[in-house]
C-alpha atoms as a printed R data frame, in Angstrom:
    type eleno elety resid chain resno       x       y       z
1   ATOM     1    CA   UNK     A     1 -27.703  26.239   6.846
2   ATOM     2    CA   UNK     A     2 -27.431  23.056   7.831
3   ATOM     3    CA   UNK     A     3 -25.342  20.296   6.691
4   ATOM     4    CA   UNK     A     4 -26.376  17.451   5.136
5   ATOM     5    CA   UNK     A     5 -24.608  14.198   5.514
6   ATOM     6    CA   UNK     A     6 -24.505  13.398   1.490
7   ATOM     7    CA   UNK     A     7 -22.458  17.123   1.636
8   ATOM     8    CA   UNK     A     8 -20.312  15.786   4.314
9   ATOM     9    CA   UNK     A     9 -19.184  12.900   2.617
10  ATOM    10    CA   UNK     A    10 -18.952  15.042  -0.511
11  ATOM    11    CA   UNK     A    11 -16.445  16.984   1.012
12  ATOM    12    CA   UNK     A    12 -14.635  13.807   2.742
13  ATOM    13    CA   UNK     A    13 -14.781  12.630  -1.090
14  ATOM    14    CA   UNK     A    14 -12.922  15.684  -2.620
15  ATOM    15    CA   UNK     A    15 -10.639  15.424   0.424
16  ATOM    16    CA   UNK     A    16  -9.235  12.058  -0.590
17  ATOM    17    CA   UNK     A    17  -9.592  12.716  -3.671
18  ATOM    18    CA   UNK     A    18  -7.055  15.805  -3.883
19  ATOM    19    CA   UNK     A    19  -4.359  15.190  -0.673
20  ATOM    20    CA   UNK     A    20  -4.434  11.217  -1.075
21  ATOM    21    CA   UNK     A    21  -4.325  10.310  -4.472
22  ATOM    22    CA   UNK     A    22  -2.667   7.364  -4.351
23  ATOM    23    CA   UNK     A    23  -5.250   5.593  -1.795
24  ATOM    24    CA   UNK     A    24  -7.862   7.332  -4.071
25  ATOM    25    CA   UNK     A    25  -7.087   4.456  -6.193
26  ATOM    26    CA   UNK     A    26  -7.636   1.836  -4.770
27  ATOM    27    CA   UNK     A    27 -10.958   3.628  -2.498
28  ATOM    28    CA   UNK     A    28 -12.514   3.724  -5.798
29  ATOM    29    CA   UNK     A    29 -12.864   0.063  -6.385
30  ATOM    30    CA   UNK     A    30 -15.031  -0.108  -3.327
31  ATOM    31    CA   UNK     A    31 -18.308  -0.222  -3.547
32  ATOM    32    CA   UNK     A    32 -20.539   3.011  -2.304
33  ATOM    33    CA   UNK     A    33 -21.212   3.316   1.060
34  ATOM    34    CA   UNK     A    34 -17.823   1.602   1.946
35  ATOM    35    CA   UNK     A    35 -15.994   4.130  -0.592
36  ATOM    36    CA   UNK     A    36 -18.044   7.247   1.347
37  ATOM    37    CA   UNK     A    37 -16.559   5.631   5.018
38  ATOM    38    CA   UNK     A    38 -13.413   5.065   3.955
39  ATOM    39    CA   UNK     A    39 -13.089   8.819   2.590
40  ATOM    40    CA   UNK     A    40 -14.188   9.555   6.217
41  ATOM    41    CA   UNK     A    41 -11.304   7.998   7.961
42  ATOM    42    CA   UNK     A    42  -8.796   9.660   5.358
43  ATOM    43    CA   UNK     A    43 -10.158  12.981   5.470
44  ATOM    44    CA   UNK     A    44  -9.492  13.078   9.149
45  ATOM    45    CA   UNK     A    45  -6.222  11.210   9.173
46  ATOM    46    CA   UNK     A    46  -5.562  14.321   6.849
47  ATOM    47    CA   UNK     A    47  -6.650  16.592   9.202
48  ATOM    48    CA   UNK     A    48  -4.071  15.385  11.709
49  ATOM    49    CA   UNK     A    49  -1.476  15.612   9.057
50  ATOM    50    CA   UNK     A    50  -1.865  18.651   8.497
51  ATOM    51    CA   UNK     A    51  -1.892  19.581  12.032
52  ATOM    52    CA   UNK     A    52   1.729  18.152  12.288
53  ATOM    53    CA   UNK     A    53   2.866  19.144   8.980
54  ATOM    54    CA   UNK     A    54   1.408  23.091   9.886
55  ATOM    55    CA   UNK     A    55   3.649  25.831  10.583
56  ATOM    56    CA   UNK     A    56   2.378  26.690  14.246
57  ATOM    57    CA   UNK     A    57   4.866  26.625  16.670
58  ATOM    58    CA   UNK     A    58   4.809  23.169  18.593
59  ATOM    59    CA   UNK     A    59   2.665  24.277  21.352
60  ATOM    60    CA   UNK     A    60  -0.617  25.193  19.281
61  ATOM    61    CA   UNK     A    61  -0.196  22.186  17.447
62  ATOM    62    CA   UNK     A    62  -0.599  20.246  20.864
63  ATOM    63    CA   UNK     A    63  -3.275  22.432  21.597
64  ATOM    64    CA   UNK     A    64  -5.043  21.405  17.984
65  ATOM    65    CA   UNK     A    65  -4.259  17.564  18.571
66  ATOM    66    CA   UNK     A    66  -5.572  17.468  21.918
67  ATOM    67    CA   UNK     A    67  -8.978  19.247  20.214
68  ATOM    68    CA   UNK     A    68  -8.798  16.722  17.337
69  ATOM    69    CA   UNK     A    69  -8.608  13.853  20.179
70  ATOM    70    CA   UNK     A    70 -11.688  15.053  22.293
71  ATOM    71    CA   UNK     A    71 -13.602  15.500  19.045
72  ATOM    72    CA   UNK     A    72 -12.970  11.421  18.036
73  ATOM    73    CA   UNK     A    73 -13.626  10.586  21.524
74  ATOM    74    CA   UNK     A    74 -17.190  12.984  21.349
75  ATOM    75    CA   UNK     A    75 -17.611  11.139  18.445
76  ATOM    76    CA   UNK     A    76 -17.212   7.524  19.867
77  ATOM    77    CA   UNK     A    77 -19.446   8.703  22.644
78  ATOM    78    CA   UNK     A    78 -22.485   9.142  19.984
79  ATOM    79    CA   UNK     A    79 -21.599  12.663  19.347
80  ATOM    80    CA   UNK     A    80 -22.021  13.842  15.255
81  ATOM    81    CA   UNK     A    81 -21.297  17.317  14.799
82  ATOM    82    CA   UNK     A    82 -23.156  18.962  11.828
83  ATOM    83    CA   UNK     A    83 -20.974  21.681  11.517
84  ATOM    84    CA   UNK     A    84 -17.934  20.056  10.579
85  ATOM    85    CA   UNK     A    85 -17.939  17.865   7.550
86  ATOM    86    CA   UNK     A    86 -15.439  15.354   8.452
87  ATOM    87    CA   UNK     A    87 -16.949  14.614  11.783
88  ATOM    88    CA   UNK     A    88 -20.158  14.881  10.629
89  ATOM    89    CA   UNK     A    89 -19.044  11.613   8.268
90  ATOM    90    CA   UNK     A    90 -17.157  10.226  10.343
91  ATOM    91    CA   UNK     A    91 -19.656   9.798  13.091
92  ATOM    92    CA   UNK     A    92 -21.892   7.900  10.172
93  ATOM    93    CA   UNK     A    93 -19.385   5.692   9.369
94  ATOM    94    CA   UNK     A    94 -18.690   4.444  12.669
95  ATOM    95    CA   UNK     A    95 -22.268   3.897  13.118
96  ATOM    96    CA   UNK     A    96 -22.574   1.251  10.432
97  ATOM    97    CA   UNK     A    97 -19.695  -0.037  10.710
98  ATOM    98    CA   UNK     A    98 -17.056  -1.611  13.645
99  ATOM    99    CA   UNK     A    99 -14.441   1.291  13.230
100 ATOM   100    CA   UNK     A   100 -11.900   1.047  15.867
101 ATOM   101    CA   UNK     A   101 -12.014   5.077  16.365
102 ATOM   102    CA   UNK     A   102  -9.876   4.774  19.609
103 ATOM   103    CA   UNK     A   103  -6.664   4.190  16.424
104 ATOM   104    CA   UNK     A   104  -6.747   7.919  15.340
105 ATOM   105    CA   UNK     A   105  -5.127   8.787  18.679
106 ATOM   106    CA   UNK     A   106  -2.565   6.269  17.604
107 ATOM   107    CA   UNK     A   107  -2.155   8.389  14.481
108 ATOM   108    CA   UNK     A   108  -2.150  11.621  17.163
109 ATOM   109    CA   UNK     A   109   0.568  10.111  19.025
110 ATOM   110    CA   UNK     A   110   2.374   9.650  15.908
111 ATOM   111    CA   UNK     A   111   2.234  13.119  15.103
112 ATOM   112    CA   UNK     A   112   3.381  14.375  18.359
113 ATOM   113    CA   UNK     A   113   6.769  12.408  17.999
114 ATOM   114    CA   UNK     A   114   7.042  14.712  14.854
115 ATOM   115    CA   UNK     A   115   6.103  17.430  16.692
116 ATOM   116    CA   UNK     A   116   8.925  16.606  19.422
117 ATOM   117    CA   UNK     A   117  11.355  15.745  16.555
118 ATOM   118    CA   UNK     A   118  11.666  12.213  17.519
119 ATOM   119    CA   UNK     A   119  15.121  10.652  16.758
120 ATOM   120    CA   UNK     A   120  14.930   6.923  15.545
121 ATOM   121    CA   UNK     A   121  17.906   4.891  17.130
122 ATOM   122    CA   UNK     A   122  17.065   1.775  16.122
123 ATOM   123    CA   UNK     A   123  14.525   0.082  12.909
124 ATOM   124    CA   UNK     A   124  12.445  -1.110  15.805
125 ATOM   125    CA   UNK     A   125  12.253   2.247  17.083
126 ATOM   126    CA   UNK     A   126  10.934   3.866  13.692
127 ATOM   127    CA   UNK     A   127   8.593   0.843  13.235
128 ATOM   128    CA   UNK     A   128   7.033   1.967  16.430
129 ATOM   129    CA   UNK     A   129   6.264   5.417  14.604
130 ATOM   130    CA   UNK     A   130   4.990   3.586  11.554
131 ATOM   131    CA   UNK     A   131   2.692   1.550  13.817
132 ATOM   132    CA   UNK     A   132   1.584   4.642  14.917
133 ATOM   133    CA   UNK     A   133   0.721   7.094  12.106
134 ATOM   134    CA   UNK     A   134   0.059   4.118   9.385
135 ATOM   135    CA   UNK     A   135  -0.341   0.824  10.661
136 ATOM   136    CA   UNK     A   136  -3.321   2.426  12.968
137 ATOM   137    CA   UNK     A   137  -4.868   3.226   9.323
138 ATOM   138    CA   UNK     A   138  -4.940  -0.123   8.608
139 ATOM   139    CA   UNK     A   139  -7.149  -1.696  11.653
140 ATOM   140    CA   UNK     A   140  -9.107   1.816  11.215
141 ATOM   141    CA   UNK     A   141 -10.058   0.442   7.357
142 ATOM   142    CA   UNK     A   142  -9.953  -3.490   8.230
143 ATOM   143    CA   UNK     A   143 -13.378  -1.794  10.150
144 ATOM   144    CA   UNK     A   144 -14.750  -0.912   7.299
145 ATOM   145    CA   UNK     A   145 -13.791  -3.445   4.791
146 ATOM   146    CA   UNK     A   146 -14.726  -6.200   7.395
147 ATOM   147    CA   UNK     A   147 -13.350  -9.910   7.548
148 ATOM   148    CA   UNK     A   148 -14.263 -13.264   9.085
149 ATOM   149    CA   UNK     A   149 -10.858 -13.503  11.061
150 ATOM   150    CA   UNK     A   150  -9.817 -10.402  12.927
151 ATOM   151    CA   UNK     A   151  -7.462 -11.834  15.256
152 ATOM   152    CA   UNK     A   152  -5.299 -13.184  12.032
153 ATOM   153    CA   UNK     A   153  -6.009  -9.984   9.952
154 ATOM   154    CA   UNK     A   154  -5.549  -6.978  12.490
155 ATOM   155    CA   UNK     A   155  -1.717  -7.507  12.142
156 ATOM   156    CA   UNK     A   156  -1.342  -8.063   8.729
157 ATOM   157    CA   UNK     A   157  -3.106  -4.802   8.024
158 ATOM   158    CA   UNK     A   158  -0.881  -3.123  10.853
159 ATOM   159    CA   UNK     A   159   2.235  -4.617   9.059
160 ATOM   160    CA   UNK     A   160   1.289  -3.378   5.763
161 ATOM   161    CA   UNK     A   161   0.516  -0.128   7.089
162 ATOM   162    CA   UNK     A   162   4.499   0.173   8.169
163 ATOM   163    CA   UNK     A   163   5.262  -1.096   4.689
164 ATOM   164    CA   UNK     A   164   3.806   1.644   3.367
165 ATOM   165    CA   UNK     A   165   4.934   4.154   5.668
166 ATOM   166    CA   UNK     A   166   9.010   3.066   4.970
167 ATOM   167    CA   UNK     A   167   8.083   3.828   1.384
168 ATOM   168    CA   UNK     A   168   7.022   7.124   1.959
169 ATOM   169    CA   UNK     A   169   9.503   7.618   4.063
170 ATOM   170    CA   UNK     A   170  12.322   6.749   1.844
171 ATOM   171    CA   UNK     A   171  10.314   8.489  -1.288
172 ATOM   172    CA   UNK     A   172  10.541  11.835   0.700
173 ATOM   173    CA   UNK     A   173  14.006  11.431   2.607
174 ATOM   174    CA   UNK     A   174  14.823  14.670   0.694
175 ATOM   175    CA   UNK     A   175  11.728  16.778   1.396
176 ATOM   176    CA   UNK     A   176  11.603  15.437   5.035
177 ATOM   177    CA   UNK     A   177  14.863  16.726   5.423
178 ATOM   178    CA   UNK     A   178  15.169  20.130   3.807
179 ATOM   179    CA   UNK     A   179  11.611  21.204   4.131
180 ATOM   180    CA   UNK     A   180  10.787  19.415   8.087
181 ATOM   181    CA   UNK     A   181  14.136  19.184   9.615
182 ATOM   182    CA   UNK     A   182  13.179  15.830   9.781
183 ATOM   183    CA   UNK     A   183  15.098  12.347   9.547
184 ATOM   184    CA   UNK     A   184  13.373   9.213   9.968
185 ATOM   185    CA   UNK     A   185  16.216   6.572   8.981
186 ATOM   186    CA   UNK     A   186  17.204   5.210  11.547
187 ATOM   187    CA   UNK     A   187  20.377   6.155  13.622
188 ATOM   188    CA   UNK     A   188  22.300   2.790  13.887
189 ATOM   189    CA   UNK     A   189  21.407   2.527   9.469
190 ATOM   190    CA   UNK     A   190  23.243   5.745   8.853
191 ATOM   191    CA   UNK     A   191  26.223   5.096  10.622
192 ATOM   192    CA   UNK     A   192  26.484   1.675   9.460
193 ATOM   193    CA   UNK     A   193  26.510   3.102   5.483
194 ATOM   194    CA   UNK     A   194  28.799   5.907   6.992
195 ATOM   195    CA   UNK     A   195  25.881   8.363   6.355
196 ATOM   196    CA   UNK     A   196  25.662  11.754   8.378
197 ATOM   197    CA   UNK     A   197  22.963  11.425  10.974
198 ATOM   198    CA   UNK     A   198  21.211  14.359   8.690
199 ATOM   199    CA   UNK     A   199  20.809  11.776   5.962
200 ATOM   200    CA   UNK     A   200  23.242  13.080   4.049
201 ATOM   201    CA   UNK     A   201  26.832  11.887   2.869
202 ATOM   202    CA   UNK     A   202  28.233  10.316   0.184
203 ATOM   203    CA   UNK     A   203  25.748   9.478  -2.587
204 ATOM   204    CA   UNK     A   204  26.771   6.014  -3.251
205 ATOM   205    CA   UNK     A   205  26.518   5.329   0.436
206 ATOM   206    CA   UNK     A   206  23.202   7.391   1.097
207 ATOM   207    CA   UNK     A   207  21.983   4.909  -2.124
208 ATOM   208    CA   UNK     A   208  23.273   1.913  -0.249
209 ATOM   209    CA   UNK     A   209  21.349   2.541   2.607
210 ATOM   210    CA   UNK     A   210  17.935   3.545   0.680
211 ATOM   211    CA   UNK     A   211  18.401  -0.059  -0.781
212 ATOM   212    CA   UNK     A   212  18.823  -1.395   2.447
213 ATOM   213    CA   UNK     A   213  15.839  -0.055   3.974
214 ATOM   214    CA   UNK     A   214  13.624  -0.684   0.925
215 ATOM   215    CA   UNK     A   215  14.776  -4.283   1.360
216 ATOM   216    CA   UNK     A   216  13.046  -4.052   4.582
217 ATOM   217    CA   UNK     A   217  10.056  -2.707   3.651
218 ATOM   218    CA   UNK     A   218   9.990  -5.666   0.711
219 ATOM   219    CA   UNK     A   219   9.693  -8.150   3.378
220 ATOM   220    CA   UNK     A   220   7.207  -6.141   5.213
221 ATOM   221    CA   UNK     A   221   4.553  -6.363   1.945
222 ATOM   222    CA   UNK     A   222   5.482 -10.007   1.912
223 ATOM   223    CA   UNK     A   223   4.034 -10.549   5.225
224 ATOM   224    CA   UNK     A   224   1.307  -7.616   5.556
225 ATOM   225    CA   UNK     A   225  -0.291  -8.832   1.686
226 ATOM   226    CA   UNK     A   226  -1.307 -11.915   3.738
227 ATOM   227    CA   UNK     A   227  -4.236  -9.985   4.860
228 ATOM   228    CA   UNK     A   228  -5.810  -9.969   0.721
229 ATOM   229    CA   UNK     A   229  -7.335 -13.776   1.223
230 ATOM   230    CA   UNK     A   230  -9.442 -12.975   4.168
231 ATOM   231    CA   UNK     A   231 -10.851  -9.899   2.530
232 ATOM   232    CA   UNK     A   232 -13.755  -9.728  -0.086
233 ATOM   233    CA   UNK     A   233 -13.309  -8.951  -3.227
234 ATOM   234    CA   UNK     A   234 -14.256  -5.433  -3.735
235 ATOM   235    CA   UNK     A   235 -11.909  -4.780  -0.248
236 ATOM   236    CA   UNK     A   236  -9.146  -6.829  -1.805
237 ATOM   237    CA   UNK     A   237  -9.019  -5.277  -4.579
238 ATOM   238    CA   UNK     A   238  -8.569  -2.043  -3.075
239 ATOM   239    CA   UNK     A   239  -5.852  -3.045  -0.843
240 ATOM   240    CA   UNK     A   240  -4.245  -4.504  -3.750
241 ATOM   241    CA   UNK     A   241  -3.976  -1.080  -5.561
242 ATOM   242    CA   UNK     A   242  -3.089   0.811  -2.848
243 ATOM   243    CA   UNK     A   243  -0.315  -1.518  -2.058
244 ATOM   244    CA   UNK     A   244   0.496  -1.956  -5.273
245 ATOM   245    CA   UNK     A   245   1.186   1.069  -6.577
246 ATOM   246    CA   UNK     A   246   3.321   1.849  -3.485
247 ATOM   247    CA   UNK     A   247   5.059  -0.833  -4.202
248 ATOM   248    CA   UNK     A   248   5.896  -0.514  -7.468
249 ATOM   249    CA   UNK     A   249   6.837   3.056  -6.441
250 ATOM   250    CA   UNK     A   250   9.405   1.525  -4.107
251 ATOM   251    CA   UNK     A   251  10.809  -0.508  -6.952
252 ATOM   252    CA   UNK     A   252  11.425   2.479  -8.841
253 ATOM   253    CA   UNK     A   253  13.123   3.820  -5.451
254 ATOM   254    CA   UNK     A   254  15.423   0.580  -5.596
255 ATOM   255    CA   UNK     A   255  15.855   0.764  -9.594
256 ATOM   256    CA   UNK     A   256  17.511   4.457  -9.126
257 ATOM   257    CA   UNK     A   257  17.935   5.028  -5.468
258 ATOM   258    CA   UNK     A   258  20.051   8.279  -6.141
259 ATOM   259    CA   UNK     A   259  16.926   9.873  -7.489
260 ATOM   260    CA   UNK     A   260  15.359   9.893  -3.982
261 ATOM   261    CA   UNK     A   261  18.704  12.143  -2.834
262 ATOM   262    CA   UNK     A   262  17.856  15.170  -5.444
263 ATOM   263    CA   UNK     A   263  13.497  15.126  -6.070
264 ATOM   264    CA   UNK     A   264  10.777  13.105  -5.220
265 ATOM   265    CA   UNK     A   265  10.234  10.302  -6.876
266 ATOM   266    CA   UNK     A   266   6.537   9.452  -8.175
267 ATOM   267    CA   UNK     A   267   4.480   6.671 -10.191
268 ATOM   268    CA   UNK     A   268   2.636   8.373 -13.528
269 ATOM   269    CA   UNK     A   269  -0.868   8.867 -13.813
270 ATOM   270    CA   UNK     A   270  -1.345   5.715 -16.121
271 ATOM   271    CA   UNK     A   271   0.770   3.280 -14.354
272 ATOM   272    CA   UNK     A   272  -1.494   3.869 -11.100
273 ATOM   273    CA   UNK     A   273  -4.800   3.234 -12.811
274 ATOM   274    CA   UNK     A   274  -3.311  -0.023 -14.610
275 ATOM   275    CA   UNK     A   275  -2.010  -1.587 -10.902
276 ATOM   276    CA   UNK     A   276  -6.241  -0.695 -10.053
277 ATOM   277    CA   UNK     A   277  -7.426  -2.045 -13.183
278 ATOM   278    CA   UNK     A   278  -5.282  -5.059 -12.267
279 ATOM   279    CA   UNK     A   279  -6.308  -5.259  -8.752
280 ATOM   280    CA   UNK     A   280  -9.767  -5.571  -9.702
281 ATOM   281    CA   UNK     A   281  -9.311  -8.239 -11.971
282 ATOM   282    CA   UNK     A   282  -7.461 -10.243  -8.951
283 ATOM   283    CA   UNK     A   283  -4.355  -9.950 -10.915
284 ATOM   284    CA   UNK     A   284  -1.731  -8.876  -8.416
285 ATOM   285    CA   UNK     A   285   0.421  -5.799  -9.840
């Protein structure tokens, strides 16, 4: 049977939907057809995710990245594969509008430091990760939202793609590190808080440096929000959420940062639909 392309972005739609739910939130406020593409570029950003995130030994997930990167690249070529949903979407997406596709194999190179358990000396260092697996995000969706001044609005969106990255990463500092065998804070940050290079140590000084960090990523949504006045409304508005309910989760990180050391911290269901709401009235959460 073959597939349809409404099915295809059906699927892309449930995708988002259930592994991204708090982009989901702000996707919504978009209207139709930009809603359906940017459920596109999720559903295969999830796909590499997953990839990374998998429990395959290193060298089939470089065999699986390396597929996912000639199948973006068949796709760029005019390629639209009707057996695979996400693909199938995907190829539509980037025929109507200026996606950058060439940016998921930023995200691929981002998941390939995971894969070879990249340590982060420096800030600079992990911002070059963030760049990689979130920033790239944002100039893939600045494609579909669209704006009048690329040049001014292809960093901002790659800016607030780290900011959002160093609030996941400090929202799952705990999982990352029991679950992954992964640490992301920077090397020179622990040792300055006289953390173990594990992230762990002392709570007070493990909560010292989650401040720290989260300080950073504060000034990061200062500069990478710059990007909502050359937007239109519908796209502004949906940045807006998404950023805002991130960022109000990374207050909450800051109002208890010892909460980050022993679960994983989250933003309830109604808060996240009242940052939308207020997103969509232009009212900044």
């Amino acid at each position: 049977m073959t597939l349809t392309l409404e099915a295809a972005y059906v699927r892309c739609e449930e995708i988002t939907a259930t592994e991204a739910k708090n982009f989901a939130y702000g996707i919504r406020l978009l209207p139709p057809p930009k809603r359906r593409a940017m459920s596109a570029l999720y559903a295969l950003a999830r796909r590499i995710d997953d990839v990374g995130d998998g429990n395959d030994p290193v060298d089939r997930k470089r065999v699986a990245l390396d597929a996912i990167r000639h199948q973006v690249a068949g796709v760029a070529g005019g390629e639209a594969p009707q057996d695979d949903p996400v693909l199938f979407a995907l190829a539509d997406a980037a025929r109507r509008y200026p996606v950058p596709l060439a940016a998921f194999g930023e995200v691929v190179d981002g998941c390939e430091m995971d894969c070879d358990g990249t340590v982060y000396e420096t800030f600079d260092d992990l911002a070059v990760y963030c760049r990689r697996v979130a920033g790239s995000i944002g100039r893939l969706s600045l494609g579909v939202f669209g704006t009048d001044r690329p040049a001014v609005a292809e960093p901002l969106a790659d800016t607030l793609g780290i900011a959002l990255q160093v609030t996941n990463i400090l929202r799952d500092v705990l999982e990352d590190r029991r679950e992954m065998g992964r640490v992301y804070l920077p090397s020179e940050d622990l040792a300055r808080f006289g953390c173990a290079q594990d992230a762990s140590g002392p709570v007070e000084a493990m909560a010292a440096l989650v401040r720290f960090e989260a300080a950073r990523a504060e000034g990061l949504y200062d500069e990478g929000l710059r990007l909502l006045p050359l937007l239109d409304r519908r796209s502004r508005a949906c940045v807006g959420a998404m950023a805002g309910i991130y960022r109000r989760l990374l207050g909450r990180i800051v109002a208890d940062p010892e909460a980050v050391l022993s679960q994983r911290v989250s933003l309830p269901t109604w808060q996240k639909a009242w940052v939308a709401a207020r997103a969509l009235a232009g009212v900044a959460a």
